[in-house]
gemmi code that builds the backbone of each chain (N, CA, C; Angstrom):
import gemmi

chains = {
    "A": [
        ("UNK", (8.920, -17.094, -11.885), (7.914, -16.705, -10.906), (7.412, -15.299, -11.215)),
        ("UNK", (5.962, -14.941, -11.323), (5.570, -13.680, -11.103), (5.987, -12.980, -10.120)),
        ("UNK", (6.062, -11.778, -10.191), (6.201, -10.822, -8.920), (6.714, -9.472, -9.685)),
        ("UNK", (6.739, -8.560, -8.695), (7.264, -7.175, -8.695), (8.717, -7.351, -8.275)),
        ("UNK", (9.521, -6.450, -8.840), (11.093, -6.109, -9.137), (11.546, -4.989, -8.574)),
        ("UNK", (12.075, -4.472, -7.596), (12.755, -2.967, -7.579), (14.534, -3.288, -7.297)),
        ("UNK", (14.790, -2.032, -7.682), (16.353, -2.459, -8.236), (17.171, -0.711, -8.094)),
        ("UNK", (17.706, -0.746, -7.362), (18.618, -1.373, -6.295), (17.933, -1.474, -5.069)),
        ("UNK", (18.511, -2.405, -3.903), (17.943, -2.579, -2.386), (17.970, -1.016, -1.680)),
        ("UNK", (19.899, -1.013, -2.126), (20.035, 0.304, -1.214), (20.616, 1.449, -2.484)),
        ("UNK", (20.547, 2.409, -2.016), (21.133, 3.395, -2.834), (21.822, 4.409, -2.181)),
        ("UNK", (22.978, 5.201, -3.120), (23.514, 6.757, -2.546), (23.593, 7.300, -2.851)),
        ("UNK", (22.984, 8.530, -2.906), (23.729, 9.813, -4.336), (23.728, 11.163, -3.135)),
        ("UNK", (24.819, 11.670, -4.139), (25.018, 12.926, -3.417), (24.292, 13.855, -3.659)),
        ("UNK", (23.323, 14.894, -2.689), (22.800, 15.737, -2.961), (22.985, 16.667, -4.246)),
        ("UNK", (21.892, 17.075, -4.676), (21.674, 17.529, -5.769), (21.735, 16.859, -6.934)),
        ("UNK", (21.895, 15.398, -6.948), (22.079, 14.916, -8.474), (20.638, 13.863, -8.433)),
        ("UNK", (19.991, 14.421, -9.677), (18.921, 13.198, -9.685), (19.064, 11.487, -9.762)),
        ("UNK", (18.224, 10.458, -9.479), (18.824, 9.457, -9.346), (17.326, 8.741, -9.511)),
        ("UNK", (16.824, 7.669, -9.827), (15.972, 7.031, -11.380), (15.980, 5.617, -10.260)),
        ("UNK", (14.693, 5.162, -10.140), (14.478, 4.014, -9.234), (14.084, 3.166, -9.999)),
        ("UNK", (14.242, 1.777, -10.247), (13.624, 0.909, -11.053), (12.668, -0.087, -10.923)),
        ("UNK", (11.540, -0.252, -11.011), (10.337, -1.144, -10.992), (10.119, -1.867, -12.166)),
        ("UNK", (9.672, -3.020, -11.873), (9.380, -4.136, -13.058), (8.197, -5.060, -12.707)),
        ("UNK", (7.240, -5.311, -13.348), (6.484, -6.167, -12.678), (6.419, -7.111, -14.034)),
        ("UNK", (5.938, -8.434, -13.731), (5.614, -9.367, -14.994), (4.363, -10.298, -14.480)),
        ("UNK", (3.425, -9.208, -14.043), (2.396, -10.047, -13.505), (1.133, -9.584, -14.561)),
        ("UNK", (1.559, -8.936, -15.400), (0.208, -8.170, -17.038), (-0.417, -7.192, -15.841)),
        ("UNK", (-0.245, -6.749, -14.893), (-0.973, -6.027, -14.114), (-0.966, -4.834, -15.052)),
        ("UNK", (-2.140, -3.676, -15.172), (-2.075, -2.402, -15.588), (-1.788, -1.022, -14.866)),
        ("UNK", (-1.925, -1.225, -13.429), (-1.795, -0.185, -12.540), (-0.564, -0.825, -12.007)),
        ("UNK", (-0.056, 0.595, -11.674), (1.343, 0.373, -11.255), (1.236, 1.752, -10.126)),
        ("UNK", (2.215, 1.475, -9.021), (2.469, 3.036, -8.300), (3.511, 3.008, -7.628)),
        ("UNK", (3.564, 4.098, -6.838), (5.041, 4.524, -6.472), (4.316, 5.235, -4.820)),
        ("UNK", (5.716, 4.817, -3.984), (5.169, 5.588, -2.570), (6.591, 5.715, -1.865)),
        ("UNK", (6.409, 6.586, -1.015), (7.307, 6.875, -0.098), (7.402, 6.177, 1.368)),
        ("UNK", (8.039, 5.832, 2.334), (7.658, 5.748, 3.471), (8.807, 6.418, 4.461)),
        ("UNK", (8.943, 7.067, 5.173), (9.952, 7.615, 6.128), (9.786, 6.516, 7.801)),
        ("UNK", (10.797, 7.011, 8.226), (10.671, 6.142, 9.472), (9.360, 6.065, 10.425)),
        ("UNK", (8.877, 5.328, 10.658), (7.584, 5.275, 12.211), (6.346, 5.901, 11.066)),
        ("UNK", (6.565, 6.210, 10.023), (5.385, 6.321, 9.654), (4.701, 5.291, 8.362)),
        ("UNK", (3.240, 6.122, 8.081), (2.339, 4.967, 7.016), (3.467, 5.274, 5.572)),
        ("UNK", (2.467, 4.581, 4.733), (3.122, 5.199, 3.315), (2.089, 6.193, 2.421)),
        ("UNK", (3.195, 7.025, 1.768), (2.369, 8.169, 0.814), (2.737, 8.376, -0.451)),
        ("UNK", (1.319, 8.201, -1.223), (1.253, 8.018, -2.704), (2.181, 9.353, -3.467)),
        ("UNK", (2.998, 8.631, -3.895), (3.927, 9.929, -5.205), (3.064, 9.619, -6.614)),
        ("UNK", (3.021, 8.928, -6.989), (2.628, 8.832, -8.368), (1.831, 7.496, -8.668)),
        ("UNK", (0.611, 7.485, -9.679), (0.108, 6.630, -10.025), (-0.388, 6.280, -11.059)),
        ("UNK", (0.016, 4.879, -11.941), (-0.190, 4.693, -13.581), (-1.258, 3.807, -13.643)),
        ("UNK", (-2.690, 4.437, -13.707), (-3.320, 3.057, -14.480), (-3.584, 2.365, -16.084)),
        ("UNK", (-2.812, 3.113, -16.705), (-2.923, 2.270, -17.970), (-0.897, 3.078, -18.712)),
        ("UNK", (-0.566, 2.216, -19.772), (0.601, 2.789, -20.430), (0.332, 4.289, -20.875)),
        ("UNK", (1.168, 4.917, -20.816), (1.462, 6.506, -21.405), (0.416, 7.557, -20.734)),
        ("UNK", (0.031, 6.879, -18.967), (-0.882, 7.809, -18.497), (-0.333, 7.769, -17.221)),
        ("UNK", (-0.582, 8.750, -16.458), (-0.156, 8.391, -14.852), (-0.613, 9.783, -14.217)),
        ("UNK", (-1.120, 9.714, -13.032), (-1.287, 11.159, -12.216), (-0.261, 11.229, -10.703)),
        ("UNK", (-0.519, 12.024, -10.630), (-0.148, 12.560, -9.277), (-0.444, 12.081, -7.784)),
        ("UNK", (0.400, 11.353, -7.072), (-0.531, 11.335, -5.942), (-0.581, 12.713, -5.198)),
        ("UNK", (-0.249, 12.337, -3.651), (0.018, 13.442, -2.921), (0.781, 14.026, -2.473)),
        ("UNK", (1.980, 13.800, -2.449), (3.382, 14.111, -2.217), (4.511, 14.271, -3.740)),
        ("UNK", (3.457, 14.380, -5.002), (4.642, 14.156, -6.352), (5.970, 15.532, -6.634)),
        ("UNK", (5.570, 16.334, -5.843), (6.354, 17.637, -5.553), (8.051, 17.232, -6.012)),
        ("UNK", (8.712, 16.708, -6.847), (9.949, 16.710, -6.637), (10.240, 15.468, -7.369)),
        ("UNK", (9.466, 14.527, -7.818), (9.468, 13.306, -8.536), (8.639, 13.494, -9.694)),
        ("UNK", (9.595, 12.498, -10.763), (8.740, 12.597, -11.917), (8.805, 10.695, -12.411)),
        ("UNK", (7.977, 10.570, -13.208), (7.803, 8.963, -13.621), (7.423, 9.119, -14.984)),
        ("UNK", (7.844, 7.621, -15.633), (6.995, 7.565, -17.150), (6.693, 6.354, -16.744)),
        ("UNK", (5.521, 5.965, -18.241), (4.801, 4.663, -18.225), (5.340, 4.431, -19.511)),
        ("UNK", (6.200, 4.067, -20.061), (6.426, 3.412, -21.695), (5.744, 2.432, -22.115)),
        ("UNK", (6.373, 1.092, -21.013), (5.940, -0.354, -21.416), (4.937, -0.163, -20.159)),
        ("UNK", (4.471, -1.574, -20.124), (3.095, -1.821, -19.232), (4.166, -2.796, -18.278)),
        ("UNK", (5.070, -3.208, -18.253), (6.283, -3.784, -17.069), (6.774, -2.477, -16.362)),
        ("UNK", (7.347, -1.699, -16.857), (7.754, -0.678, -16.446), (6.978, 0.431, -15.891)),
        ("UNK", (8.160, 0.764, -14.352), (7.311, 2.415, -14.086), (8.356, 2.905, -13.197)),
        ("UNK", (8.943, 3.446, -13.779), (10.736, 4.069, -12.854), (10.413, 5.265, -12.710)),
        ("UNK", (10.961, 5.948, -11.578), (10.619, 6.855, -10.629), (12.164, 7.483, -10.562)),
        ("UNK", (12.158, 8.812, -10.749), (12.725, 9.795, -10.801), (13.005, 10.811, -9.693)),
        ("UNK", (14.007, 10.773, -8.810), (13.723, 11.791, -7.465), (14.631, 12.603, -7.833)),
        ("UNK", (14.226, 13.880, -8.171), (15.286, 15.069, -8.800), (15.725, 15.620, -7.643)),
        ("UNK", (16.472, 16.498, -8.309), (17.357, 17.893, -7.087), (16.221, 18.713, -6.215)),
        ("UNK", (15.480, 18.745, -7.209), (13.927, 19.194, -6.778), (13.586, 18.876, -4.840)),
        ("UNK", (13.479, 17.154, -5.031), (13.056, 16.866, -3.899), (14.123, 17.277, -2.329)),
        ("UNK", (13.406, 17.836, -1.609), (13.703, 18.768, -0.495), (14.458, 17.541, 0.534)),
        ("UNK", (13.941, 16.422, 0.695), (14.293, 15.702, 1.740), (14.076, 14.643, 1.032)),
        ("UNK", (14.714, 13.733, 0.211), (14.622, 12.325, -0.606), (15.370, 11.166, 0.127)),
        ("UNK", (16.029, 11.307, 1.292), (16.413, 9.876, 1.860), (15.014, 9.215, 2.555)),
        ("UNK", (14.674, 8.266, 1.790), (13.498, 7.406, 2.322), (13.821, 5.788, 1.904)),
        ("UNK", (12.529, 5.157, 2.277), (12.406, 3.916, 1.597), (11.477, 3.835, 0.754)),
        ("UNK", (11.455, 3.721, -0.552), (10.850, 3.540, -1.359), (9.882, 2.781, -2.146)),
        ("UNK", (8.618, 2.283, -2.180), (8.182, 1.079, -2.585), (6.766, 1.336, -3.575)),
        ("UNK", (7.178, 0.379, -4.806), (6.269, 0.103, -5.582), (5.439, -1.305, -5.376)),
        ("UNK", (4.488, -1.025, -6.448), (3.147, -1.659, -6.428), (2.603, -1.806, -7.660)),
        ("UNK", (1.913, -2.772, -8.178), (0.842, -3.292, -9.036), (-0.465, -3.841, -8.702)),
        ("UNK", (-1.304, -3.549, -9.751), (-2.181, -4.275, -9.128), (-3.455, -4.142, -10.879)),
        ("UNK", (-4.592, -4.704, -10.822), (-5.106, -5.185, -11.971), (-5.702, -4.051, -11.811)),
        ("UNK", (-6.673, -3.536, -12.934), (-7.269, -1.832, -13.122), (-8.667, -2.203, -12.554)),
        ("UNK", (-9.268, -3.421, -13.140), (-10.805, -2.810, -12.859), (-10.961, -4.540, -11.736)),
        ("UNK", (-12.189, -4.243, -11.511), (-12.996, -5.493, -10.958), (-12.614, -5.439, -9.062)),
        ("UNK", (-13.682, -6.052, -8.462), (-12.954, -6.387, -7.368), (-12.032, -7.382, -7.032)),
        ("UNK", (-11.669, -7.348, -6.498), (-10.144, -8.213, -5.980), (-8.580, -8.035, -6.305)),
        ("UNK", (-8.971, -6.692, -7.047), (-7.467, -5.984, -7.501), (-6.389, -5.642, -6.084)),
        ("UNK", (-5.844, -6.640, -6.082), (-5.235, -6.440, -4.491), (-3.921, -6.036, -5.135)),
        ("UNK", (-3.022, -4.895, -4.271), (-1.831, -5.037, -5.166), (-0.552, -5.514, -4.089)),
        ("UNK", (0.153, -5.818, -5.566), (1.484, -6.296, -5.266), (2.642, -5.877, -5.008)),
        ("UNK", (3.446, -5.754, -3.581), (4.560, -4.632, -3.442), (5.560, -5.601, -3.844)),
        ("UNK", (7.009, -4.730, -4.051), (8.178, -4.988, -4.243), (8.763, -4.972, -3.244)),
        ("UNK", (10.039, -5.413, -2.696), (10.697, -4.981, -1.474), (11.409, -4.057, -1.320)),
        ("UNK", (11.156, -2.870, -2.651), (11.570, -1.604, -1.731), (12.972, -0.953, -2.406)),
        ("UNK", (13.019, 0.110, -2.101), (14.408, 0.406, -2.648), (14.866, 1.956, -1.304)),
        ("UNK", (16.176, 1.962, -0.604), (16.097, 2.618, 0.772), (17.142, 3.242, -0.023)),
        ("UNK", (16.515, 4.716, -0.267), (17.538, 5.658, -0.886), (18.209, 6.608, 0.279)),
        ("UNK", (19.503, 6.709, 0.120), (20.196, 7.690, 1.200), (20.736, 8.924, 0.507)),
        ("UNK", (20.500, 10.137, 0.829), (21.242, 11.380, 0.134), (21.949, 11.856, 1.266)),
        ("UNK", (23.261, 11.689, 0.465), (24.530, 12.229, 1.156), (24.888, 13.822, 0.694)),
    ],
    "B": [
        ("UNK", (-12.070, 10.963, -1.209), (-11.565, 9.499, -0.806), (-11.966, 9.285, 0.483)),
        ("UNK", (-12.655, 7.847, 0.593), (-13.118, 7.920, 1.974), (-11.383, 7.699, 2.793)),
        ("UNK", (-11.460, 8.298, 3.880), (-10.599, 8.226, 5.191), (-10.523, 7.067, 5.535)),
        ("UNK", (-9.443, 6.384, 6.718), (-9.892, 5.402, 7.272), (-9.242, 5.456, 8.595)),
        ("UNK", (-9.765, 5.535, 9.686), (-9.231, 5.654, 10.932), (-8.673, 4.437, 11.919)),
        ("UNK", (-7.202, 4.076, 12.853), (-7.234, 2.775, 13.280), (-6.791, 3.513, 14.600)),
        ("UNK", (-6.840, 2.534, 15.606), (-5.705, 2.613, 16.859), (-4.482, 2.490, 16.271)),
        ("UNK", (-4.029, 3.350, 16.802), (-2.389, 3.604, 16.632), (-1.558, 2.233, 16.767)),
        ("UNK", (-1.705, 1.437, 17.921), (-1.309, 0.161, 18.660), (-2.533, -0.633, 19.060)),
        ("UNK", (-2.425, -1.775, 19.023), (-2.761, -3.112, 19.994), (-1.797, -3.985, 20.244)),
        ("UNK", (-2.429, -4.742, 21.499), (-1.257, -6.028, 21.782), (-2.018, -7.274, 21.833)),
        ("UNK", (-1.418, -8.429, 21.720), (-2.523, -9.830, 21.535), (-1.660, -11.040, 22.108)),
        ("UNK", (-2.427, -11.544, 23.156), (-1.507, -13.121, 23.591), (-1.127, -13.812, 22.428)),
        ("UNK", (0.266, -14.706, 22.087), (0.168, -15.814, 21.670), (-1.367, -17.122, 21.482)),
        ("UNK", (-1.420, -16.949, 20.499), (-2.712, -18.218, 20.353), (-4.127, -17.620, 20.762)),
        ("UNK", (-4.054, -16.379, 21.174), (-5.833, -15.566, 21.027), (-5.917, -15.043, 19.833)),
        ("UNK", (-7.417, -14.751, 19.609), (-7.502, -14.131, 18.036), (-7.324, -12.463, 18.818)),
        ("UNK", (-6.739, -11.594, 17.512), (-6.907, -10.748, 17.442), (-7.826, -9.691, 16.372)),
        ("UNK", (-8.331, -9.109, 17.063), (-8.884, -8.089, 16.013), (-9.103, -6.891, 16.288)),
        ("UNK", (-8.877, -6.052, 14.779), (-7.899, -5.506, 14.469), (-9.382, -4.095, 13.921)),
        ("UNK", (-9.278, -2.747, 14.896), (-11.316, -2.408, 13.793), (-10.506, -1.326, 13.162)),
        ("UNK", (-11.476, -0.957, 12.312), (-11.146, 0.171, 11.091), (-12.566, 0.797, 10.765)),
        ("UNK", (-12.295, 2.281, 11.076), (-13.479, 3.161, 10.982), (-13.158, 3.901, 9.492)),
        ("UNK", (-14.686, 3.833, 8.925), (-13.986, 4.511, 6.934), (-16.001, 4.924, 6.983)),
        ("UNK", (-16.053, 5.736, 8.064), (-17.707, 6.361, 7.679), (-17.742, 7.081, 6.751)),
        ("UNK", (-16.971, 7.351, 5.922), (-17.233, 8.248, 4.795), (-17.084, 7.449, 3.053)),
        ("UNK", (-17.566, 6.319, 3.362), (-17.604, 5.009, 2.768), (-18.327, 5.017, 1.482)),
        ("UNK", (-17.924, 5.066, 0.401), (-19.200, 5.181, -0.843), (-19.297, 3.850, -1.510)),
        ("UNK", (-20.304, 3.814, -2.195), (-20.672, 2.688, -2.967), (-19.760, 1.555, -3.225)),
        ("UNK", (-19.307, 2.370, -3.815), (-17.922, 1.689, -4.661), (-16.683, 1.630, -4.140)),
        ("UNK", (-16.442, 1.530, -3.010), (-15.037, 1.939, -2.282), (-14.989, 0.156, -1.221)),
        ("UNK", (-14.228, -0.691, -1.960), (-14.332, -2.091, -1.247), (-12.757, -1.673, -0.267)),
        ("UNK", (-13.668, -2.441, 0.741), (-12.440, -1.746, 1.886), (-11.085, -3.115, 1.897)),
        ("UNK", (-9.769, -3.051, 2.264), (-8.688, -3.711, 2.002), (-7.948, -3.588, 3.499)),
        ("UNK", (-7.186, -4.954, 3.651), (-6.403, -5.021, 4.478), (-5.358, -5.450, 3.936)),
        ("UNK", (-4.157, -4.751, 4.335), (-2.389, -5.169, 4.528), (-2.048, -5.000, 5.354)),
        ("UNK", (-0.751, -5.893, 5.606), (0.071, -5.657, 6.808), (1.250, -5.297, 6.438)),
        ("UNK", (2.488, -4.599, 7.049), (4.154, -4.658, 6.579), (4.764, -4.949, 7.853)),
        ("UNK", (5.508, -5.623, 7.552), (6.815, -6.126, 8.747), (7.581, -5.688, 8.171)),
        ("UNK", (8.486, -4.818, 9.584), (9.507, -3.856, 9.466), (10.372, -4.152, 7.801)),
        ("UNK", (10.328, -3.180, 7.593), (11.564, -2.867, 6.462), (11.343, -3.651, 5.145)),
        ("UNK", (10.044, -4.363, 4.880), (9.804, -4.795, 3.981), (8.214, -4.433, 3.124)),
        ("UNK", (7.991, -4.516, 2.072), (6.622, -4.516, 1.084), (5.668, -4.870, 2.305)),
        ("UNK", (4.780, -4.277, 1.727), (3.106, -5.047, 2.635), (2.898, -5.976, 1.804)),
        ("UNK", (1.858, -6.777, 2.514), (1.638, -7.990, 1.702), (-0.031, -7.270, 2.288)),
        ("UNK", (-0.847, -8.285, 1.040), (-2.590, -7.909, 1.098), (-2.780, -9.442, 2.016)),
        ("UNK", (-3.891, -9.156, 2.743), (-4.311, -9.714, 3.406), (-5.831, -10.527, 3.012)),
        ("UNK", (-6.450, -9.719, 3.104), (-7.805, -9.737, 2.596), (-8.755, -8.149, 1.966)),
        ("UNK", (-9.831, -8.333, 1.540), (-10.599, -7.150, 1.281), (-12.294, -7.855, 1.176)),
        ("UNK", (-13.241, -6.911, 1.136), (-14.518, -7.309, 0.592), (-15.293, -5.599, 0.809)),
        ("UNK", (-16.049, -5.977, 0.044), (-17.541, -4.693, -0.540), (-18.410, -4.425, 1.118)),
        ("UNK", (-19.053, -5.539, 0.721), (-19.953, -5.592, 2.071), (-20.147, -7.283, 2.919)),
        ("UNK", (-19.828, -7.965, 2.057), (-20.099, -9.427, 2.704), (-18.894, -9.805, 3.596)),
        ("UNK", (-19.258, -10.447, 4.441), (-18.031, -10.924, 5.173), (-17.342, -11.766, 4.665)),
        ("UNK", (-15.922, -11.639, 4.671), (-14.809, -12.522, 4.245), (-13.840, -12.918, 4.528)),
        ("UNK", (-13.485, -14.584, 4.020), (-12.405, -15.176, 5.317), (-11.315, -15.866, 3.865)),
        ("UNK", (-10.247, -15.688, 4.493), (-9.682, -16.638, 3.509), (-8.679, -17.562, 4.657)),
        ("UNK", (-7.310, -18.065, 4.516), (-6.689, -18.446, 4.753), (-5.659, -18.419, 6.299)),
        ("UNK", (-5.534, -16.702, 5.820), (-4.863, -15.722, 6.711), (-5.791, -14.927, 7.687)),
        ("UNK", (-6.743, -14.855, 7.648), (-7.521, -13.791, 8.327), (-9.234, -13.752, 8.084)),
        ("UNK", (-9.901, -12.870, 8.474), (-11.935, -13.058, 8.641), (-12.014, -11.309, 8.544)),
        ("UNK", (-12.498, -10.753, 7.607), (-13.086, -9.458, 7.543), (-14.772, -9.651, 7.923)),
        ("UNK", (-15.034, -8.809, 8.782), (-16.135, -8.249, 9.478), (-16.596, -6.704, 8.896)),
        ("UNK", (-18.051, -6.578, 8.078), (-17.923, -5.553, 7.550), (-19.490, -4.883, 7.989)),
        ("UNK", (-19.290, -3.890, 8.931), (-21.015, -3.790, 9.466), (-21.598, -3.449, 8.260)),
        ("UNK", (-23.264, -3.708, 8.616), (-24.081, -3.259, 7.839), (-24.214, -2.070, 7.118)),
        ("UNK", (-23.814, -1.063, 7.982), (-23.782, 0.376, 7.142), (-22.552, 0.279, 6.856)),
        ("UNK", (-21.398, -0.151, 6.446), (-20.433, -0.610, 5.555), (-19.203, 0.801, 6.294)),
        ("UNK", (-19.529, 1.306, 7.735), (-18.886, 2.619, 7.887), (-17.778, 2.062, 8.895)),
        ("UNK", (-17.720, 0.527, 9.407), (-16.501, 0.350, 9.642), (-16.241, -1.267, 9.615)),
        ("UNK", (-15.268, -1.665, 9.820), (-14.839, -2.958, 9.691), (-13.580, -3.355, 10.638)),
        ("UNK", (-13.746, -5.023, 10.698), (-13.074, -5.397, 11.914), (-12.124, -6.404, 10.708)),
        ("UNK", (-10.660, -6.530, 11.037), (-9.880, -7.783, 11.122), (-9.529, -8.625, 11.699)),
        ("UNK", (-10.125, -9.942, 11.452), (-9.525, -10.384, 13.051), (-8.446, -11.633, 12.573)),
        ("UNK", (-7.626, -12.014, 12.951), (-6.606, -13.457, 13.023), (-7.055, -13.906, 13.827)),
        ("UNK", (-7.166, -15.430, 13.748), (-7.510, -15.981, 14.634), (-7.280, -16.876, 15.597)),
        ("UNK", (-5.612, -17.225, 15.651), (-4.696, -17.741, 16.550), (-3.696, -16.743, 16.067)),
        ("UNK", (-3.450, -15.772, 16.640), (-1.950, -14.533, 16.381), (-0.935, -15.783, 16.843)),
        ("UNK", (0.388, -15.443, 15.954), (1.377, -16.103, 16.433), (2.646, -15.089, 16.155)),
        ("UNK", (3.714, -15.142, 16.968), (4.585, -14.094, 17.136), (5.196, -13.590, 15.639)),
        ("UNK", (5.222, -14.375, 14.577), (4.894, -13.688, 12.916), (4.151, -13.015, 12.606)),
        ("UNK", (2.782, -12.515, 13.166), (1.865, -11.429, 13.135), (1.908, -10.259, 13.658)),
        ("UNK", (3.328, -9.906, 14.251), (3.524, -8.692, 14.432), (3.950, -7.900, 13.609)),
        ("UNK", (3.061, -6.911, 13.009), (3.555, -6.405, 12.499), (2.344, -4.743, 12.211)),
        ("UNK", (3.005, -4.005, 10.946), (1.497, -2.634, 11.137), (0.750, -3.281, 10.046)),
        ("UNK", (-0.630, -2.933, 10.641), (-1.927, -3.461, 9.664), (-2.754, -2.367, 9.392)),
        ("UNK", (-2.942, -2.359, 7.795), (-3.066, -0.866, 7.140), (-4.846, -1.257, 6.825)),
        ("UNK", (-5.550, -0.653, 7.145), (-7.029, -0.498, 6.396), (-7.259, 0.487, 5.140)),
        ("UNK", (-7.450, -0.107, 4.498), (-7.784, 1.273, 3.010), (-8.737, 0.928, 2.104)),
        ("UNK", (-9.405, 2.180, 2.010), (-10.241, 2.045, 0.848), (-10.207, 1.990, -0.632)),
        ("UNK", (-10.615, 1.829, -1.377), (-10.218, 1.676, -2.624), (-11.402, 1.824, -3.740)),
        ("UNK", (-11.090, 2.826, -4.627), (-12.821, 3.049, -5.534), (-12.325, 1.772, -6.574)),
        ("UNK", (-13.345, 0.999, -6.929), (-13.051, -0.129, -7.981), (-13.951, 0.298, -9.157)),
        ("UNK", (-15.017, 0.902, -9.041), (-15.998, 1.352, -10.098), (-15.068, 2.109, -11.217)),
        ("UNK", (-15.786, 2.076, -12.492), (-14.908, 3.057, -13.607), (-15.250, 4.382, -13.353)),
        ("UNK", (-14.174, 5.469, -13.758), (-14.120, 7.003, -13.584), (-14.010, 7.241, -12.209)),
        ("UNK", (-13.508, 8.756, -12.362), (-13.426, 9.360, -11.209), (-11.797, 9.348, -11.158)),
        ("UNK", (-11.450, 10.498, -10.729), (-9.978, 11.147, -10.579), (-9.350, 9.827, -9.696)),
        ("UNK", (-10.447, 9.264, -8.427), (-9.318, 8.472, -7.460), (-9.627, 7.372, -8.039)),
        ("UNK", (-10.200, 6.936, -8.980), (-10.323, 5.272, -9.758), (-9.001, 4.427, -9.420)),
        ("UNK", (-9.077, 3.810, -8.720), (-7.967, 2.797, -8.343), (-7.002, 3.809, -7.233)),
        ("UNK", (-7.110, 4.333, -6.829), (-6.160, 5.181, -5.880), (-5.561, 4.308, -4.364)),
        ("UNK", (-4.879, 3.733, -4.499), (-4.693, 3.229, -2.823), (-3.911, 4.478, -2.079)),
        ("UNK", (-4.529, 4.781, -1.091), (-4.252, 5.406, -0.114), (-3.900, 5.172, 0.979)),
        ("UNK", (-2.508, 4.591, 1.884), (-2.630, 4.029, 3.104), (-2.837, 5.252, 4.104)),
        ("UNK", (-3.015, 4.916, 5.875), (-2.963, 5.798, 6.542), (-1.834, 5.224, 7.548)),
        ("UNK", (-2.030, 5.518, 8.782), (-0.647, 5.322, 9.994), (-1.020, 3.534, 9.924)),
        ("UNK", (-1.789, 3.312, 10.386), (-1.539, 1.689, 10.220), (-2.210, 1.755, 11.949)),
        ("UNK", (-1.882, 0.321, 12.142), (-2.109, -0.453, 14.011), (-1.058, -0.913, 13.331)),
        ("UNK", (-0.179, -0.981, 14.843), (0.399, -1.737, 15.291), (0.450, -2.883, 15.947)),
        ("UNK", (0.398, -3.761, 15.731), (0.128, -5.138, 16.352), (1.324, -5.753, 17.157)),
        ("UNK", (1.198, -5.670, 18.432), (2.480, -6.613, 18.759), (2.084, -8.020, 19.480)),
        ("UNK", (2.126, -8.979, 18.844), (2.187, -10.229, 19.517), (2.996, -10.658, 20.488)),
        ("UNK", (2.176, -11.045, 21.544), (3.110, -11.388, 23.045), (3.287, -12.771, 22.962)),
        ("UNK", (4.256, -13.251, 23.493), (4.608, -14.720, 23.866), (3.364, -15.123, 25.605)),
    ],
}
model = gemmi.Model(1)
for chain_id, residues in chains.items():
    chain = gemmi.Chain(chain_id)
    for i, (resn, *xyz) in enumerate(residues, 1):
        res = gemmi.Residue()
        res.name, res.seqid = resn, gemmi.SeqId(i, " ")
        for name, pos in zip(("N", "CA", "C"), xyz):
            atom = gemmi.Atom()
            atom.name, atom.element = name, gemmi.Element(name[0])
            atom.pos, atom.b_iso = gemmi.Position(*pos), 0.0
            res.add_atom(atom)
        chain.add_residue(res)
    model.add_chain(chain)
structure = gemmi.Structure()
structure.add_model(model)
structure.setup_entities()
């Protein structure tokens, strides 16, 4: 079956140690992204890849870093950096150009820093 | 990036349609407007989207006024599975430009379906 992948559900790391989120999609999609969501609220863009070996910034990338290697892949990085990193986490794909590029979430990955 | 403004909350009988408006007056050419929803603790799923024509699929009927500066969602028998937050966003689809493909959500509506 097509779909988007994130890996692990839940997570724990102890403050200060960076810790590497995993996304997979196998849908040939070219855009890929990354978001945050905290409790009672919307979600906010950390990072965004529309093609391999490119990606920008959303609005919150302060403390996260990502690569694009393969065009499946787009793992997300929450360093020591980030000030407050227990969230829920969720990626996305979706096709680059044309209309109807609707994208596709994963179910998430709910990181806890202890 | 155009904005997109919702009610915070609505509520909807069992078996009435609901709908759902979304204000995005700062709307450009190229910015086809999108609906998702997320139920608690999981991915959004897409709903529908369109440019300017009205569009219905399966799940839902987008309503997109003429000056393209806001738009309505509506379901059209809510059933207590439709509760959930429903996100409006814009989206540039045209080539170039820094936000080229940028999804941006905002707070969402809340939808709660009543029995």
């Amino acid at each position: 079956d097509g779909g988007i992948t994130q890996s692990p559900k839940y997570l724990f790391r102890k403050e200060g140690q960076n810790v590497t989120l995993s996304c997979e999609q196998n849908l040939n999609h070219d855009a890929m992204y990354w978001y945050r969501q905290d409790p009672g609220q919307g979600l906010r863009l950390i990072y965004y890849s529309q093609i391999v070996n490119d990606f920008q910034k959303g609005d919150i990338a302060e403390g996260y870093s990502v690569s694009r290697e393969k065009k499946e892949s787009f793992p997300l990085t929450v360093t020591s950096a980030q000030k407050n990193p227990t969230a829920f986490y969720l990626c996305a794909s979706s096709k680059r150009t044309g209309g109807g590029t609707e994208a596709f979430f994963g179910q998430g990955t709910r990181l806890t820093v202890v | 990036d155009a904005k997109t403004t919702q009610p915070p909350s609505m509520d909807c009988a069992e078996g009435r349609a609901a709908n759902l408006p979304c204000n995005h007056s700062t709307i450009s050419g190229n910015e086809y407007v999108y609906w998702y929803r997320q139920i608690h603790s999981q991915g959004p799923q897409y709903i529908i989207h369109g440019l300017k024509n009205n569009e219905t699929n399966e799940m839902a009927s987008l309503i997109i006024t003429e000056d393209r500066k806001s738009s309505t969602l509506i379901l059209p028998h809510a059933t207590l599975r439709d509760t959930a937050v429903y996100y409006c966003i814009v989206r540039v689809e045209g080539a170039g430009g820094t936000s080229y493909g940028k999804l941006t959500f905002g707070q969402g509506t809340i939808l709660t379906v009543h029995p």
